[in-house]
C-alpha positions in Angstrom: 123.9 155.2 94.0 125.2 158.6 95.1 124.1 160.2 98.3 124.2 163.5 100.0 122.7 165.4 102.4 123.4 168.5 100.5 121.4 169.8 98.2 123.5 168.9 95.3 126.1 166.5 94.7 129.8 168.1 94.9 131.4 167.6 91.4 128.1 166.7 89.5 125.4 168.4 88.3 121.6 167.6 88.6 120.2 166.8 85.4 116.9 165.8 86.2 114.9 165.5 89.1 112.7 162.5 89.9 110.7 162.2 93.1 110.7 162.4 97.0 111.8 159.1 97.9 111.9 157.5 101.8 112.7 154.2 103.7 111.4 153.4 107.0 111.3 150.6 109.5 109.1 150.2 112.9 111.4 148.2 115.5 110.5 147.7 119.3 112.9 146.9 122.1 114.3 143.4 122.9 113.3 142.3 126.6 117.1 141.3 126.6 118.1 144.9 126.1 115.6 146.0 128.0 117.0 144.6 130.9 120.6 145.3 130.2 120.0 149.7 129.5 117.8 148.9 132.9 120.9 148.0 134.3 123.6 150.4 132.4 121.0 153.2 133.2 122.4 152.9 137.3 125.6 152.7 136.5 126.3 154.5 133.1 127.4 154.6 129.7 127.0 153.2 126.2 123.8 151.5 125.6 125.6 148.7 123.1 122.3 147.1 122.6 120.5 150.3 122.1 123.1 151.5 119.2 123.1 148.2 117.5 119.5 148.1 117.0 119.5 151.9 116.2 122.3 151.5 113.6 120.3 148.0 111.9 117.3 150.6 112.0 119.3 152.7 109.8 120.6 150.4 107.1 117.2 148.8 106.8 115.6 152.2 106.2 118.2 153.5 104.1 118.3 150.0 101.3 114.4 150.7 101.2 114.9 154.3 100.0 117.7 153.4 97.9 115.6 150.6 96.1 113.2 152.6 95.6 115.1 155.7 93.8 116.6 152.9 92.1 113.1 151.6 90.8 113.1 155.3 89.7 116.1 155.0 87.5 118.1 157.6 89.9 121.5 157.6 90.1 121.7 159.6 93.3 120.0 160.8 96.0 120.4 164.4 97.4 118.9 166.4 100.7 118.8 163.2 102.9 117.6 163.3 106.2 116.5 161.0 109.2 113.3 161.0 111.5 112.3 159.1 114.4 109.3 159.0 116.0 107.4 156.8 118.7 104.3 154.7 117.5 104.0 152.7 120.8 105.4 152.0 124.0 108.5 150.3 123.2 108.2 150.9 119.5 109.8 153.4 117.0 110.3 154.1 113.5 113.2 155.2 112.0 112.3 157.1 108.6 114.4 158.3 105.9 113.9 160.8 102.9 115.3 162.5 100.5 115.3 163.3 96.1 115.9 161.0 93.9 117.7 163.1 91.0 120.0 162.3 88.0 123.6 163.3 88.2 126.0 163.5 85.3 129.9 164.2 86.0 130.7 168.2 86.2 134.3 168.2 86.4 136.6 170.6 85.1 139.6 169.2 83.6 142.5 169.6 85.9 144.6 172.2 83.9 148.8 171.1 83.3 150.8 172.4 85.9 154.0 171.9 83.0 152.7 173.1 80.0 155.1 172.1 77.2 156.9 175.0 75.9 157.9 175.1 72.3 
């Protein structure tokens, strides 16, 4: 599966457009990590636990829009983008959309830099 978050797909052409296709995934806070940002907040820097959950979010969200595009017969998916938004306290969802399209190969051929001379 091909995927941009361009409008088209660089070296390939769109042959036919399929659907809006998304993945999402609702994950709330671990008390663990909870307590540890609690504790990075007063002193600074990376919230590890924070990023790893973030970056799971991501993956999770991302396989669900792929299956589904895939479920589609896509080859590719094009225009991608990410949302997140709060559904409780201590809750988000991370949500991912984009087209599921069908690419073919648009290359030119590479022309020969030595043409044979006869």
């Amino acid at each position: 599966m091909l995927l941009s978050n361009l409008e088209s797909v660089p070296g390939h052409k769109i042959s036919r457009q399929l659907d809006v296709v998304y993945g999402s995934t609702v994950r709330s806070k671990h008390v663990g990590r909870d307590l540890m940002a609690g504790l990075k907040n007063i002193v600074g820097g990376e919230l590890k636990g924070y990023t790893e959950l973030l970056e799971e979010s991501r993956q999770e969200a991302m396989q669900r829009m792929i299956e589904k595009a895939q479920s589609l017969g896509a080859n590719a998916i094009v225009g991608i983008r990410f949302s997140t938004s709060n559904i409780a306290q201590g809750a988000s969802e991370l949500f991912v959309y984009g087209t599921a399209v069908i690419v073919e190969t648009n290359l030119a051929p590479i022309p020969n830099p030595f043409p044979t001379q006869g």
